[in-house]
C-alpha positions in Angstrom: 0.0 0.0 0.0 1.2 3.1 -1.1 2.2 5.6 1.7 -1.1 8.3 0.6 -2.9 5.3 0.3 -2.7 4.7 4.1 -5.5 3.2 5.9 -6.1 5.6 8.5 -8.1 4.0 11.6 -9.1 5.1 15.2 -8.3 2.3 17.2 -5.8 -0.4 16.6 -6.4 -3.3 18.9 -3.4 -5.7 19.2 -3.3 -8.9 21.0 0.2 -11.3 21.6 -2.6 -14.3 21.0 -6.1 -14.4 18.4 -8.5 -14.3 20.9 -6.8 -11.7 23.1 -8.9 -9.1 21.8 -12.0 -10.7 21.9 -12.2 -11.6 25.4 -10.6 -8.4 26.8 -11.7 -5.4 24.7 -14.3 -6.7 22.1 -17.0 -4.8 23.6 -15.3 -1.3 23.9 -14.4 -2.1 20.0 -18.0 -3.1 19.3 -19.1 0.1 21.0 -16.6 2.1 19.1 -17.5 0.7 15.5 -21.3 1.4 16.1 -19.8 5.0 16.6 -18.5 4.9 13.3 -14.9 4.5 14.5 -12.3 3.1 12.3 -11.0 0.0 13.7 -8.3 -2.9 13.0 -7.0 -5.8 14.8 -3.0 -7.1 15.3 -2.1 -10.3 16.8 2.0 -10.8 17.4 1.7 -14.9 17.3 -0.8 -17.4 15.8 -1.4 -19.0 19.1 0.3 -22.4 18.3 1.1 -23.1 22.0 -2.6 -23.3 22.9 -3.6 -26.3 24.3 -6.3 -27.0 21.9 -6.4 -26.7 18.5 -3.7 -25.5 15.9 -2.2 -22.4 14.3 -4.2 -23.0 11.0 -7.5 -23.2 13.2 -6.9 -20.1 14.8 -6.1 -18.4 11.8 -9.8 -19.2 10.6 -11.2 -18.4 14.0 -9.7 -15.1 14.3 -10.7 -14.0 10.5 -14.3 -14.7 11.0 -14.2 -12.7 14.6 -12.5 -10.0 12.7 -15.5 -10.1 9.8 -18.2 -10.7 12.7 -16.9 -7.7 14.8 -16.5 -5.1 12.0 -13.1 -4.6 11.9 -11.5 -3.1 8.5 -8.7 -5.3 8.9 -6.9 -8.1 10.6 -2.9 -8.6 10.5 -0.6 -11.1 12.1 3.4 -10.8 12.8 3.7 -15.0 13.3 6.4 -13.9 16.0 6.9 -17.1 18.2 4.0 -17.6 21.0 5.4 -18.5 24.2 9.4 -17.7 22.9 9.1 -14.2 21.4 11.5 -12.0 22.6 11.8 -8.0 22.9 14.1 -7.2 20.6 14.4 -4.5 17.9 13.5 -7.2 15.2 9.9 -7.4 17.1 9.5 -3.6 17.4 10.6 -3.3 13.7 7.8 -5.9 13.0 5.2 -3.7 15.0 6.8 0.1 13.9 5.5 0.0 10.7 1.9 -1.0 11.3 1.3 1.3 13.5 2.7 3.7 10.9 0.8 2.2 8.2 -2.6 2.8 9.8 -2.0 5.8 11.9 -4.3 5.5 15.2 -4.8 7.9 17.0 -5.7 4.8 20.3 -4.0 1.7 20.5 -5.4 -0.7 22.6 -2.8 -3.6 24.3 -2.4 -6.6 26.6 -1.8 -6.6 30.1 1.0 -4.9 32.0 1.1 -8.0 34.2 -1.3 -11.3 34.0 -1.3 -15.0 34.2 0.4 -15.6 31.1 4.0 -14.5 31.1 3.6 -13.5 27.5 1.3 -10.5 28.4 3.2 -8.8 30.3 6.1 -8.8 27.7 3.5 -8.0 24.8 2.6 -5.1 27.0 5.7 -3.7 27.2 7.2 -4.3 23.5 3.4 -2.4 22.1 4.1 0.5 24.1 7.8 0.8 23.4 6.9 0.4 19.7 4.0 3.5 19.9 7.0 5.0 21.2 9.0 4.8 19.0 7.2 4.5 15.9 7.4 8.6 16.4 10.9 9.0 15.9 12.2 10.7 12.4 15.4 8.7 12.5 13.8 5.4 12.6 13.1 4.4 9.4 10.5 1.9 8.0 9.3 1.5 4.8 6.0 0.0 3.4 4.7 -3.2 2.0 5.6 -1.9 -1.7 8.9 -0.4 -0.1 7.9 3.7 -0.1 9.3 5.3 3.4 7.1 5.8 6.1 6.4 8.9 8.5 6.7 8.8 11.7 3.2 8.2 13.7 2.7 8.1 17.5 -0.8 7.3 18.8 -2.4 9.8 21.1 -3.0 7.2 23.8 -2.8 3.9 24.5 -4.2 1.5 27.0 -4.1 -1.7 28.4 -6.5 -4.1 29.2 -7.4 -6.3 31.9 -7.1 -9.9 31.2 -6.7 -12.8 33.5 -5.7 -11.0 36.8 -7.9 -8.7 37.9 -6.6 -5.5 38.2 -7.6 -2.5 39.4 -8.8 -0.2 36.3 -7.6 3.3 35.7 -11.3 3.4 34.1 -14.0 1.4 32.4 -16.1 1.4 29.2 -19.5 0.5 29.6 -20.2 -2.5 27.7 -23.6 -3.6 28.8 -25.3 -3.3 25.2 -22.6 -5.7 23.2 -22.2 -8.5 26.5 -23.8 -11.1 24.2 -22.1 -10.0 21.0 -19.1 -10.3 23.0 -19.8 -13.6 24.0 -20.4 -14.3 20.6 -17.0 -13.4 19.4 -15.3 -15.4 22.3 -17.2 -18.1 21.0 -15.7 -18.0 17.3 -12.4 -19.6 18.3 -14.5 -23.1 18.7 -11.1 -25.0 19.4 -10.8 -22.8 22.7 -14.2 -22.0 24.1 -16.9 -23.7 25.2 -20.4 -24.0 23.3 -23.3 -25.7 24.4 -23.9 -28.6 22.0 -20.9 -28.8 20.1 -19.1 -31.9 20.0 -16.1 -31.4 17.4 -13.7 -30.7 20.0 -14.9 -32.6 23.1 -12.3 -35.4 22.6 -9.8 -33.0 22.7 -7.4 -32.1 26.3 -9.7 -29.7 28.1 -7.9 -26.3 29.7 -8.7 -24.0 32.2 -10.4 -21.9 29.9 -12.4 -24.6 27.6 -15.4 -25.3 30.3 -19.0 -23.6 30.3 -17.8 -22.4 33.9 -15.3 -20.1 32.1 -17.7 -17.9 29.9 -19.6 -18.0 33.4 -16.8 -15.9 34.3 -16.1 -13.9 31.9 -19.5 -12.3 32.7 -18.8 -11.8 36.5 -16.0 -10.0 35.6 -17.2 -7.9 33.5 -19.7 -7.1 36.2 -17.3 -6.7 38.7 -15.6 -4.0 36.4 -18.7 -2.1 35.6 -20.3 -2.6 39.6 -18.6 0.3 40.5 -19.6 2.8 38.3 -23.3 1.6 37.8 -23.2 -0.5 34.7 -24.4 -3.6 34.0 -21.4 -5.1 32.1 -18.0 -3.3 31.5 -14.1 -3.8 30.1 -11.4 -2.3 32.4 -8.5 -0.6 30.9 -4.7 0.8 32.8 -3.8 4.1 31.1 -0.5 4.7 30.4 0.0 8.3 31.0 -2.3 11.0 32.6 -5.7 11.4 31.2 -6.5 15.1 30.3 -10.3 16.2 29.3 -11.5 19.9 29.3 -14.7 19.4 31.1 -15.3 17.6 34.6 -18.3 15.9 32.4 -16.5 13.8 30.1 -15.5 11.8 33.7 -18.5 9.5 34.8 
């Protein structure tokens, strides 16, 4: 894509593992998109750790989520899930996306969670916002024109397995079931009632009806607070600014 050409979009979503996004930020994407937002999805691996299913499985899965949520576009890096490391060939891997599709948010994983690959996901995304702004880094793109610099004007991280305490939350109580629904797409790692194609496979501690159980109580206990019915958490990474005490529930 040529660099006028750009795909300019308002949120970039990027998860280390398909299904990342779906289970920790799908309903403040959903919400957005109704808006009229601009949004795309990037996953850093294929998932090809996960206990169930494969990498080509999850390819599928995570396309029809991305077509089923409204995204413009979905991308994957195939960095190595569970071995990745942070190193400038990652954050050259991540640089020029971001540049690409100039958002002004990016959403990202975790600062600290469960999964030790969060954490480091969290920390390569934000270094790569970072410096995705600097003139005297240069990218180029898929055609080989040079790319301008591009940092987002926020990003934040979502809450994933730990519960942590949120900076704020999006009220998601309208798109719970769509959210669901998405979850739901990646058949090899979810549970849904009746479907027998993967019930010979090794279960997980997320492949049982009691974990989409609690994916709703948590997204009550984020949105308890505040008065909603159902909400998604987010940690900001720097100090939020607004010009009117009513923009803050």
């Amino acid at each position: 894509m040529a660099i006028n050409d750009t795909m300019k979009i308002d949120i970039l979503a990027i998860g280390v593992h398909p299904d990342d996004v779906e289970l920790s930020c799908s309903g403040t994407l959903l919400r957005h998109i109704l808006q009229g937002k601009k949004v795309g999805l990037l996953d850093l691996t294929r998932g090809e750790l996960g206990t169930r299913g494969t990498a080509e499985i999850r390819d599928r899965e995570a396309a029809e989520a991305a077509q089923l949520m409204g995204a413009l576009f979905r991308k994957n890096l195939d960095m190595a899930d569970g071995f990745f490391a942070y190193s400038e060939e990652n954050l050259q891997k991540i640089i020029p996306v971001i540049r690409e599709h100039q958002p002004e948010i990016v959403l990202a994983n975790a600062l600290s969670d469960r999964h030790p690959d969060h954490g480091r996901a969290a920390k390569l995304v934000a270094d790569a916002c970072f410096y995705a702004g600097l003139t005297k880094i240069a990218t180029t793109d898929a055609v080989g024109n040079p790319q301008e610099r591009w940092r987002p004007k926020a990003l934040y991280h979502y809450i994933q397995d730990y519960y942590l305490e949120p900076d704020f939350v999006v009220d998601i109580t309208p798109f719970m079931d769509q959210k669901i629904a998405l979850v739901q797409t990646f058949r090899s790692q979810f549970y849904i009632p009746d479907d027998r194609e993967y019930t010979q496979e090794l279960s997980s501690p997320i492949s049982g009806q009691d974990f989409i159980e609690y994916l709703r109580a948590k997204a009550r206990t984020c949105g308890r607070p505040v008065g909603f019915e159902y909400a998604e958490g987010y940690l900001k990474a720097r100090t939020i600014g607004v010009e009117s005490l009513f923009h803050l529930v």
